[in-house]
SEDREN-309353 format. One line per 10 residues: number of its first residue (from 0); for each residue x, y, z of N, C-alpha, C. Coordinates in Angstrom, 3 decimals. Example, Ala and Ser with C-alpha at 12.3 -4.5 7.8 and 13.67 -1.06 7.14 Angstrom:
0> 13.190,-5.690,7.800,12.300,-4.500,7.800,13.200,-3.300,7.800 | 12.850,-2.250,7.080,13.670,-1.060,7.140,12.900,0.030,7.870
This chain:
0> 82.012,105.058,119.495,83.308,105.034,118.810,83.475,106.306,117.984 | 84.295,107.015,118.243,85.130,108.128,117.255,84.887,107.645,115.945 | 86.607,107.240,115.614,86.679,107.047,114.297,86.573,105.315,113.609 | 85.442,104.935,113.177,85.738,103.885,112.036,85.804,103.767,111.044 | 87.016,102.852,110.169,87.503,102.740,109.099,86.822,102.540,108.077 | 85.669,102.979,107.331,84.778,102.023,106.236,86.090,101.434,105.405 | 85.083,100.618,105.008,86.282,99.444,103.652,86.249,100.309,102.886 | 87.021,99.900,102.094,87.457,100.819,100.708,87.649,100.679,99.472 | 87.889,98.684,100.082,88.262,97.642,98.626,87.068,97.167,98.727 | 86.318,96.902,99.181,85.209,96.248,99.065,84.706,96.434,97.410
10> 84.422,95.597,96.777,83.468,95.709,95.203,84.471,95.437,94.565 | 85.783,95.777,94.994,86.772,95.501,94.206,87.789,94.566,94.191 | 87.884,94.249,95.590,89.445,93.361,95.994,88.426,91.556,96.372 | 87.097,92.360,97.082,86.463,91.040,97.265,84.986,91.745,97.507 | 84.088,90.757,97.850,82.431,90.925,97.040,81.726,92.173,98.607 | 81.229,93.260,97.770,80.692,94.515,99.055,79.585,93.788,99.337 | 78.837,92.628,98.836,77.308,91.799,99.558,77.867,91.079,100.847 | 77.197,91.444,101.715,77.847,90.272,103.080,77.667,88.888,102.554 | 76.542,88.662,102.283,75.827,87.243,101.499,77.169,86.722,101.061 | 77.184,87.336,99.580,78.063,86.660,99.142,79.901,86.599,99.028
20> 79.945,87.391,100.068,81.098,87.593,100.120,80.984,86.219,101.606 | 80.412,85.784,102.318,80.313,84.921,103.295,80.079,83.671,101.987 | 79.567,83.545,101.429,79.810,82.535,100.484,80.872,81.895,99.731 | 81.708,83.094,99.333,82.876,82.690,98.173,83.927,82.361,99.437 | 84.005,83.072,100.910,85.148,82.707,101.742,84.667,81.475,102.606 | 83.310,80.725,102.296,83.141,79.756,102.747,83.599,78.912,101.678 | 83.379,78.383,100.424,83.588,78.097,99.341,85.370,77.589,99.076 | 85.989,78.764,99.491,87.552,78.647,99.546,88.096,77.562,100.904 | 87.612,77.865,101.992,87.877,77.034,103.071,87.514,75.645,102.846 | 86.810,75.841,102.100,85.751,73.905,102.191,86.885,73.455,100.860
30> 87.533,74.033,100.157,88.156,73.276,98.963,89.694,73.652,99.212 | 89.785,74.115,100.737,91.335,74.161,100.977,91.816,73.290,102.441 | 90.739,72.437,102.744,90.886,71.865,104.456,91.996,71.514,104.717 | 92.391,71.514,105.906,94.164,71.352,106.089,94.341,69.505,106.766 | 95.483,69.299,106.190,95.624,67.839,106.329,95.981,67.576,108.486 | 96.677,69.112,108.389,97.575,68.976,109.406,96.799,69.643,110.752 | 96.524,69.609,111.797,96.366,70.767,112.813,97.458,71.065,113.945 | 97.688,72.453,114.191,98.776,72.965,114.809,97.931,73.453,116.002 | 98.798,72.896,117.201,97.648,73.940,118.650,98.422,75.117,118.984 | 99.659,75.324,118.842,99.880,76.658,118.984,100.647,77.738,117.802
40> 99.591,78.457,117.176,100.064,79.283,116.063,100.446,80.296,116.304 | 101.546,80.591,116.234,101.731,82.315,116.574,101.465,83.263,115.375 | 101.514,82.988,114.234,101.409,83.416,113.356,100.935,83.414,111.899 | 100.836,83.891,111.179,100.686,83.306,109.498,100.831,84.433,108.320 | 101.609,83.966,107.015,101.631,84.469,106.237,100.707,84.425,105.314 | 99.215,85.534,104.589,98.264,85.473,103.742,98.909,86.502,102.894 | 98.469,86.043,101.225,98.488,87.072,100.209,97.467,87.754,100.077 | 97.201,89.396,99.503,96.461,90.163,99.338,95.622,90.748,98.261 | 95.958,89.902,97.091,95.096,90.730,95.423,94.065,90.309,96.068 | 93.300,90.743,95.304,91.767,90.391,94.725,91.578,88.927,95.174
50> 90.470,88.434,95.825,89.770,86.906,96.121,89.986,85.997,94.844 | 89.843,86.681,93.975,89.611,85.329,93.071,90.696,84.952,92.491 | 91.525,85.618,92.833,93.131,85.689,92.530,93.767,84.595,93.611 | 94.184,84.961,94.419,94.773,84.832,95.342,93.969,84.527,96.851 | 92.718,84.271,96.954,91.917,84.096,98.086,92.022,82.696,98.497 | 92.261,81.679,97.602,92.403,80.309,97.712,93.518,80.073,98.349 | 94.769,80.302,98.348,95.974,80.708,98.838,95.837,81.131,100.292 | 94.828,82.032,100.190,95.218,82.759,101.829,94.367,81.915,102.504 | 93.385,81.760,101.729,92.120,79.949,102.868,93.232,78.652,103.245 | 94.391,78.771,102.868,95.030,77.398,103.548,95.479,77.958,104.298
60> 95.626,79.101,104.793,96.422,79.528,106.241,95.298,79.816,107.570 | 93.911,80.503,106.644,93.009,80.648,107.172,92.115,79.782,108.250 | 92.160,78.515,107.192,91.726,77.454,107.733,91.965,76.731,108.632 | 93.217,77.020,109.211,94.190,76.581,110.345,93.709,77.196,111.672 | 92.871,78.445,111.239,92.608,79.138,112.576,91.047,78.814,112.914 | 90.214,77.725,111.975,89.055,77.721,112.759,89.107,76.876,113.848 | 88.011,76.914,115.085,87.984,76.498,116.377,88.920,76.885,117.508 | 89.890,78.004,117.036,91.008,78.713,117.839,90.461,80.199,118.578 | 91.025,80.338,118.877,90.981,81.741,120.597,91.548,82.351,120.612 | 91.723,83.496,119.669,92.779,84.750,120.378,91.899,85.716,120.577
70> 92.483,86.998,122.049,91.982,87.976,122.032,92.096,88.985,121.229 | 93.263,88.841,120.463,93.712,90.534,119.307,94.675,89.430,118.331 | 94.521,89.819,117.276,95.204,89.433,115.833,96.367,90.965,115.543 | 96.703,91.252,115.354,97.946,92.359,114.774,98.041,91.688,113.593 | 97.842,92.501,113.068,97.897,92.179,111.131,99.095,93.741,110.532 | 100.028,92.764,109.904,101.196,93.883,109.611,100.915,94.094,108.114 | 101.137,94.923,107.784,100.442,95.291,105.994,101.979,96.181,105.328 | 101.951,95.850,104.113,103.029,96.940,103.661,102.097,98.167,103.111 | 102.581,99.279,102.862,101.708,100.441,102.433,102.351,100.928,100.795 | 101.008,100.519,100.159,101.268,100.223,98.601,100.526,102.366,98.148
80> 100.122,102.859,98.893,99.594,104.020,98.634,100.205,105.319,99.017 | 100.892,105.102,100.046,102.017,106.455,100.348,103.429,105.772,101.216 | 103.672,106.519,101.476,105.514,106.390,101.583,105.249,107.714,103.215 | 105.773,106.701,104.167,105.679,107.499,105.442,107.385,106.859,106.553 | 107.952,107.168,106.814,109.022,106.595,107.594,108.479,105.867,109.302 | 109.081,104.758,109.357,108.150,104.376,110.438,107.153,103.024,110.250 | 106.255,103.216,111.115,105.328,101.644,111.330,104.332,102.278,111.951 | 103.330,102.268,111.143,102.308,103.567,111.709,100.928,102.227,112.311 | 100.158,102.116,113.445,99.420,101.478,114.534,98.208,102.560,114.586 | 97.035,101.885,113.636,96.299,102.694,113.384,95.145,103.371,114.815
90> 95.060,104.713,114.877,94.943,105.560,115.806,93.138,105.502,116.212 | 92.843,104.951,115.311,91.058,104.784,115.380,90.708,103.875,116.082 | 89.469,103.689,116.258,88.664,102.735,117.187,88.144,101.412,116.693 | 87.877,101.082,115.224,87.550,100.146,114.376,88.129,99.934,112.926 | 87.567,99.128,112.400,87.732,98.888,111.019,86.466,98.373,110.449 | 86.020,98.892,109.761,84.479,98.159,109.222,85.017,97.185,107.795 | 83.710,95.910,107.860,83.991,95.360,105.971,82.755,95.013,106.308 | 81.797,94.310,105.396,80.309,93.975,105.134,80.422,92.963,106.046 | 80.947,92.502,106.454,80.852,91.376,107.363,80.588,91.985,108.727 | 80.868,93.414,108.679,80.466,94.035,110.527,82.306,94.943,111.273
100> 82.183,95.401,112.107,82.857,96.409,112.641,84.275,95.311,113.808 | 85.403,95.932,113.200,86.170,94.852,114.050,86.874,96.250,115.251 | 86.792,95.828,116.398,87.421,96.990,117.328,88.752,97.070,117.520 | 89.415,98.080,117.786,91.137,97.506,118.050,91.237,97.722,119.466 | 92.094,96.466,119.728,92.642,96.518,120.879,93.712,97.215,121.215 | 92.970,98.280,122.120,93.949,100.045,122.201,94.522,99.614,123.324 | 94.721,98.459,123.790,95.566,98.301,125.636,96.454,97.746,125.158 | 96.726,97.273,124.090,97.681,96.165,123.148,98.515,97.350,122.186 | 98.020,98.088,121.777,98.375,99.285,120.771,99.716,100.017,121.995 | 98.647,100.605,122.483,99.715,101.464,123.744,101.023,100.429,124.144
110> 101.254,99.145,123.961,102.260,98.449,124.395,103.147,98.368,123.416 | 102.509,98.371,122.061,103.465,98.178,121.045,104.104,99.631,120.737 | 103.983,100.491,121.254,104.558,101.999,120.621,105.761,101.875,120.981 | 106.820,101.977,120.306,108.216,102.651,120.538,109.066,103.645,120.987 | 109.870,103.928,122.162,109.834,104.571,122.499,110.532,105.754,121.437 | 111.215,105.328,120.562,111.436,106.227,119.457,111.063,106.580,118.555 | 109.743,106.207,118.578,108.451,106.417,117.271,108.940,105.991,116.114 | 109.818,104.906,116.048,109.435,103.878,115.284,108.437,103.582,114.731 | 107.454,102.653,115.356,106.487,102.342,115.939,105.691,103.765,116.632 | 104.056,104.190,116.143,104.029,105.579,116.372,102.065,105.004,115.859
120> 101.202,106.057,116.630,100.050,105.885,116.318,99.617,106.724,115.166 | 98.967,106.771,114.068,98.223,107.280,113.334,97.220,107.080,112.457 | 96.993,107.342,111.344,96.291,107.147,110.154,97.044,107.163,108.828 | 98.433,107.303,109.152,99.303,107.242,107.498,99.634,105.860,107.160 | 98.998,105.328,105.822,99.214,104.406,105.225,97.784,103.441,105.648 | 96.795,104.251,106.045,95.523,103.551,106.914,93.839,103.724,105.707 | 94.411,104.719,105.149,93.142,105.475,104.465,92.791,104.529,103.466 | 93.798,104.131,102.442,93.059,103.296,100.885,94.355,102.160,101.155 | 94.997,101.808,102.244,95.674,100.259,102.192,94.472,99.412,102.045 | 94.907,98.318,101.050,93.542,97.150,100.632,94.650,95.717,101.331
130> 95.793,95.795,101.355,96.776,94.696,101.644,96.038,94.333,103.448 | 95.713,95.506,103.987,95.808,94.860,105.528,94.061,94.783,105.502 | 93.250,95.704,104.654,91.807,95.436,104.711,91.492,93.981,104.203 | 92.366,93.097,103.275,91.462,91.943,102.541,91.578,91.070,103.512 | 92.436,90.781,104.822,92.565,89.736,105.769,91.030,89.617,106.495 | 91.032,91.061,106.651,89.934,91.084,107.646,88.505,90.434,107.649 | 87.467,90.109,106.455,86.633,89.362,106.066,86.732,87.939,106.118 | 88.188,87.097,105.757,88.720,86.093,106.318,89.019,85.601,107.359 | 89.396,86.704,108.392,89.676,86.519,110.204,87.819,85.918,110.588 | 87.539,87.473,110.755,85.959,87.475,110.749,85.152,85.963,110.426
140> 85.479,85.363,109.485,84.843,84.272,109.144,85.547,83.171,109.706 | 86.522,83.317,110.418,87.477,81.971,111.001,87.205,82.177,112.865 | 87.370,83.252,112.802,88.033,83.612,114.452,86.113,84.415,115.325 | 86.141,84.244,116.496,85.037,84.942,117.095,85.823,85.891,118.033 | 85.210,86.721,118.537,85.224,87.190,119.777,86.585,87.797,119.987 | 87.424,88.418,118.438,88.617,89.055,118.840,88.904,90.731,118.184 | 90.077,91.282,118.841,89.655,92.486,118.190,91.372,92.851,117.176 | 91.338,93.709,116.649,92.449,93.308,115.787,93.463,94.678,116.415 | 94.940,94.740,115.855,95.617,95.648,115.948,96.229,96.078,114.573 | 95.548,96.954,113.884,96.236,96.876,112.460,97.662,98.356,112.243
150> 98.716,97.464,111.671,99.870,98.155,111.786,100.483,98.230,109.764 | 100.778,99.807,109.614,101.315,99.153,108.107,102.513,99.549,108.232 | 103.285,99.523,107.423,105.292,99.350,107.462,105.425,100.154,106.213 | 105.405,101.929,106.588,105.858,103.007,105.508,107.341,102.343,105.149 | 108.231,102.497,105.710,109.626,101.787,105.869,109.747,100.377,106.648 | 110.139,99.696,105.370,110.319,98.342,106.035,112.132,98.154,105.677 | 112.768,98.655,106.769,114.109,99.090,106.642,114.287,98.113,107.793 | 115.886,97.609,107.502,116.276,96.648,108.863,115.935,96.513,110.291 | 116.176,97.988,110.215,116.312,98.762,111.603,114.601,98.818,111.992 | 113.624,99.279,111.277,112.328,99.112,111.751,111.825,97.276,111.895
160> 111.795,96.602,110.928,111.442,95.286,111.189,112.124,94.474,112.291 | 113.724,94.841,112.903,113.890,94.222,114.400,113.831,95.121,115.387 | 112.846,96.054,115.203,112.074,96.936,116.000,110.966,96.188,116.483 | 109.807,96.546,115.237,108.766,95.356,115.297,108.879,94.128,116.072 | 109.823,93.479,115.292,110.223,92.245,115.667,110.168,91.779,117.333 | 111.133,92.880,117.955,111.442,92.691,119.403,110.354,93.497,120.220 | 109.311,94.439,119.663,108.216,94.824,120.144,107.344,93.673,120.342 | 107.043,92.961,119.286,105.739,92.157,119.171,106.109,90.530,120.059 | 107.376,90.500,120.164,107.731,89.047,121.318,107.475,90.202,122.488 | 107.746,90.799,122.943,107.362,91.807,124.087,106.208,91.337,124.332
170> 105.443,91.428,123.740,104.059,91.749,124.160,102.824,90.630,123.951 | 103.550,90.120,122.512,102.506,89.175,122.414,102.205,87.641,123.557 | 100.990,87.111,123.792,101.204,86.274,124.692,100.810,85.094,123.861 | 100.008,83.979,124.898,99.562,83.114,123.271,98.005,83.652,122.874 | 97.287,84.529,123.530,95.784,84.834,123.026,96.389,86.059,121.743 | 97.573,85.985,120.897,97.755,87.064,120.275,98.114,86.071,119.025 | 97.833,86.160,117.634,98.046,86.038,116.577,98.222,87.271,115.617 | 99.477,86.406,114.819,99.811,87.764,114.190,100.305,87.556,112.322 | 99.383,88.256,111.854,99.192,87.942,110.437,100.302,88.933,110.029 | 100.932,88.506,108.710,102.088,89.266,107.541,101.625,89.108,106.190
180> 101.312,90.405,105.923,100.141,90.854,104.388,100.800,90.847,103.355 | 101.547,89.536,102.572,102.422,89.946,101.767,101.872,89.241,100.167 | 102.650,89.655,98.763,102.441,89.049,97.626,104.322,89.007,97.276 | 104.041,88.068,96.269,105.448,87.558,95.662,106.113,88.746,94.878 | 106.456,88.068,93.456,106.965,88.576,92.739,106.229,89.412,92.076 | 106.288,90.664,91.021,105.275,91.283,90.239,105.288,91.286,89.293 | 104.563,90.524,87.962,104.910,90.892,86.416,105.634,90.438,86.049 | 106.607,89.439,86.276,107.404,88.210,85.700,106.484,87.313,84.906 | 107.507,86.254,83.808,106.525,85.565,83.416,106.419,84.546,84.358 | 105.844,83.583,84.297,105.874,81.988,85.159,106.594,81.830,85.174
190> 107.947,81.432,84.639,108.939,80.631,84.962,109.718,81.945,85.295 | 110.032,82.850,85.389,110.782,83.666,86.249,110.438,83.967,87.337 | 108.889,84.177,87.534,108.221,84.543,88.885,108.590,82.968,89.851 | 108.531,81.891,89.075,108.584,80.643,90.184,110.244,80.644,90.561 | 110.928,81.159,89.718,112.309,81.213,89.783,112.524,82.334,91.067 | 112.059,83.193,91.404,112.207,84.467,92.199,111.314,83.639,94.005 | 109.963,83.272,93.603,109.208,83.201,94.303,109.671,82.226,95.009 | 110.457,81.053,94.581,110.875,79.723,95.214,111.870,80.052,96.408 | 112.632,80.981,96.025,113.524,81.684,96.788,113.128,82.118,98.334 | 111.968,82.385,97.945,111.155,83.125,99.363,110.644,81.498,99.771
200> 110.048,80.937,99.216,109.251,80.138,99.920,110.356,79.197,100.596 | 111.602,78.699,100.178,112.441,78.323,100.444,113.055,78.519,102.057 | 113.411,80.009,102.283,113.673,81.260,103.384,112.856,80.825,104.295 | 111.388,81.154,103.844,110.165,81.092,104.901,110.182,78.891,105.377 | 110.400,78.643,104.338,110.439,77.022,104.939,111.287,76.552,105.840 | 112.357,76.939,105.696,113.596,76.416,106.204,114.091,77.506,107.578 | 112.835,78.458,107.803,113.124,79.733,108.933,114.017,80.721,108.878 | 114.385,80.815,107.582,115.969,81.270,107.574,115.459,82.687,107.218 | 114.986,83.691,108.494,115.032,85.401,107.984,116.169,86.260,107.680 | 117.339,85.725,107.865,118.107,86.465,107.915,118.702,86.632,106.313
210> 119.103,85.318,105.623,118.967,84.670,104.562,117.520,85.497,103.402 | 116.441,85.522,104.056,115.197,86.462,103.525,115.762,87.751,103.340 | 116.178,88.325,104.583,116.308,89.879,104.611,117.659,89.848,103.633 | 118.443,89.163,103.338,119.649,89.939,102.603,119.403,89.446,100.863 | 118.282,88.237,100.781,118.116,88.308,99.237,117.064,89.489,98.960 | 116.108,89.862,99.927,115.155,90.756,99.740,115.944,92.092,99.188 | 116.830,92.617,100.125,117.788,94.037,99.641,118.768,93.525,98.631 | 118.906,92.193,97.989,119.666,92.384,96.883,119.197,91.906,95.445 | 117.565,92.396,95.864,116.636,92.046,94.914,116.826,90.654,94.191 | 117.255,89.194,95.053,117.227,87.962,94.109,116.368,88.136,94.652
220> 114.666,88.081,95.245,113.641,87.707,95.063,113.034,89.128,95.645 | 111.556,88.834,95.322,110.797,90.347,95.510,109.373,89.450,96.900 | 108.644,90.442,97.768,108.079,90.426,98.457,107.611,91.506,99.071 | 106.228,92.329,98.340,106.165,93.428,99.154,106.150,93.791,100.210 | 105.404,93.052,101.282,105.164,92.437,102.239,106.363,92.236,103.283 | 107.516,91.804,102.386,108.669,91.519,103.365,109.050,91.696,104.736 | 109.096,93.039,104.869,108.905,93.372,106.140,108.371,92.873,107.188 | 107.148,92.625,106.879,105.819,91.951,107.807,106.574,90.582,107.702 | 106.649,90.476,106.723,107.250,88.990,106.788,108.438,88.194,108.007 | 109.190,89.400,107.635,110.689,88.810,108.490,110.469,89.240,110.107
230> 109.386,90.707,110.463,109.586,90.651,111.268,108.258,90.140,112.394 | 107.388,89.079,111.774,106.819,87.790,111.911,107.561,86.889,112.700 | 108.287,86.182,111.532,109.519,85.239,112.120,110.383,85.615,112.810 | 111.135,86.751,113.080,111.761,87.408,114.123,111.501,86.886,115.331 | 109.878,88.001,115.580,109.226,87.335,116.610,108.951,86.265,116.723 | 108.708,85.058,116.563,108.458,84.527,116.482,109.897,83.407,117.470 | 110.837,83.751,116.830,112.117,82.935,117.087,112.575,83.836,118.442 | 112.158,84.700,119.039,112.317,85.456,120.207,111.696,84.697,121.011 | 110.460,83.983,120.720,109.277,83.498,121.393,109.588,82.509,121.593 | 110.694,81.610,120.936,110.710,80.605,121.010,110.237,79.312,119.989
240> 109.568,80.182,119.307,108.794,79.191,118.169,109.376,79.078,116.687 | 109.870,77.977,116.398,110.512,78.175,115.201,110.454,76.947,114.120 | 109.123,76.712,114.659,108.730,75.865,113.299,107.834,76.406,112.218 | 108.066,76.286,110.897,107.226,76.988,110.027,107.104,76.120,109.085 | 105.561,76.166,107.859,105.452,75.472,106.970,104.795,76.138,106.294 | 105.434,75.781,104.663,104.452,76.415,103.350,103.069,75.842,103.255 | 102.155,76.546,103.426,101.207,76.337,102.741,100.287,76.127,101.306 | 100.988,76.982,100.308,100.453,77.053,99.421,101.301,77.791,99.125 | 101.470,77.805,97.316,102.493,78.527,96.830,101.816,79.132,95.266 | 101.230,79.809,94.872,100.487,80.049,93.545,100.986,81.312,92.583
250> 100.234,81.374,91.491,100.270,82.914,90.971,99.180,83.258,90.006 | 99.085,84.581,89.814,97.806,84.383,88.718,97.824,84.222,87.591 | 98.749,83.673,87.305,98.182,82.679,86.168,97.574,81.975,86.225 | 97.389,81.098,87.126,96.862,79.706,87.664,95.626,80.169,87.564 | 95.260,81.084,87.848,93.598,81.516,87.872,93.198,82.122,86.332 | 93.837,83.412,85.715,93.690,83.783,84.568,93.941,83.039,83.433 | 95.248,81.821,83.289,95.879,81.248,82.009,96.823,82.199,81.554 | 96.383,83.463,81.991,97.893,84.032,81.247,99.057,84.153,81.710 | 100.458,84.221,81.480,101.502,83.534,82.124,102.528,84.236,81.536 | 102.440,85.429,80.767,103.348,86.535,80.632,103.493,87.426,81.510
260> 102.610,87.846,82.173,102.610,88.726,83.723,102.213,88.354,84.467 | 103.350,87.645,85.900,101.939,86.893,86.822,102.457,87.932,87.936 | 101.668,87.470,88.981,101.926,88.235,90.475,101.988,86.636,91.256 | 102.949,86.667,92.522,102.798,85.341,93.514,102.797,85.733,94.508 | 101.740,84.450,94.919,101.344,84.188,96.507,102.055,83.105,97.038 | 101.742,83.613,98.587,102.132,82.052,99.237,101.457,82.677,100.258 | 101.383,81.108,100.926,100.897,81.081,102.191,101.699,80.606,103.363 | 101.613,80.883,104.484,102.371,79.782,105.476,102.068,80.121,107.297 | 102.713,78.840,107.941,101.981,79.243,108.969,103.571,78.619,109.745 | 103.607,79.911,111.414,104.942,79.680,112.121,104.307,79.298,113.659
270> 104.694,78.044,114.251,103.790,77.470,115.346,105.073,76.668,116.228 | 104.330,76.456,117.323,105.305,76.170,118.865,105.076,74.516,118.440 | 106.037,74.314,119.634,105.416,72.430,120.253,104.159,72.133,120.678
């Protein structure tokens, strides 16, 4: 292999010991088991801070995928570190985290490119993103035998997300799952962040992206992530599949006690008949 990705968040976002970083994401799964099981998932929404934040949150979506089969995951990330126009499909051969080396599926990559470079191969928004690296230790511990396609969204503008959108029903089949790397609101207190955040979870419950995409640009609710988000469900409703459910809905307060600045998560998962 050329180029692989070392982690970057590791020590920081979640634990650089394989040990115990296989511990705390076993730990989260066993105290998040799902009531429900879905046999065909096309998708899921996980949040991205720090594990101890927000890791409990992303184990109820997680947990949905043990004993399941895909060949490639596509994990859509927003890019919190530079500003690039486009949807950049990272150009390397792997991604490393302490848990071991995940390969990308480059026969899957080449399908998703656009013919207007939209959609475009590189390394911008690939170097210090932690939003699309924290999934990966969680897949790893749910899923065997798959390789990932990691994509981040410099511009998550209309016009690129039903790009995405109508790329990824293209292509995806059912051995393809496809994760959206998003967090809520930022720095509200509690009762404004649940006031903002309900909004989204609402959108995402009831399937309604379109409804998402026009409170998102008129800032009644925030979602960095958005992008990944809507053009998730996009696909998703191209595919045919248009049932979705909240999983989990949190913020950190719930973990810290403090409740003058929180950040929110949610979780959720979009699945066939």
């Amino acid at each position: 292999m050329n180029y692989v990705r070392p982690a970057q968040v590791a020590g920081y976002f979640y634990p650089a010991n394989p040990d115990k970083l296989k511990k705390d994401i076993s730990l989260m799964l066993d105290v998040t088991k799902p009531k429900e099981k879905f046999e065909k998932i096309f998708g899921i929404v996980a949040p991205h801070a720090g594990y101890v934040y927000s890791g409990k949150t992303a184990a109820h979506a997680y947990n949905l995928l043990v004993g399941k089969n895909y060949k490639r995951v596509v994990v859509i990330s927003p890019s919190h570190s530079e500003y690039f126009p486009g949807i950049c499909v990272f150009e390397g051969d792997a991604y490393e985290t302490p848990l071991g080396i995940l390969k990308v599926d480059k026969e899957f990559r080449e399908k998703l490119l656009a013919d207007d470079e939209i959609i475009f191969k590189g390394y911008e928004g690939h170097r210090r993103e932690h939003a699309l690296e924290v999934q990966l230790p969680f897949l790893q511990s749910v899923l065997q035998d798959f390789k990932i396609v990691p994509m981040v969204m410099g511009d998550q503008s209309k016009r690129n997300v039903d790009t995405l959108a109508k790329k990824l029903a293209e292509v995806s089949d059912d051995e393809t799952l496809v994760v959206a790397s998003s967090d809520l609101s930022h720095f509200f207190n509690k009762a404004q962040a649940d006031r903002l955040d309900s909004i989204v979870e609402k959108r995402v419950r009831e399937f309604d992206y379109e409804s998402l995409q026009f409170d998102l640009e008129n800032h009644t609710c925030e979602a960095c992530g958005g992008g990944p988000i809507i053009a998730l469900m996009k696909a998703a409703k191209l595919k045919n599949i248009s049932h979705s459910l909240v999983l989990s809905r949190t913020d950190s307060g719930d973990v810290t006690g403090d409740n003058s600045e929180v950040v929110g998560y949610l979780s959720a998962v979009f699945y066939g008949d």
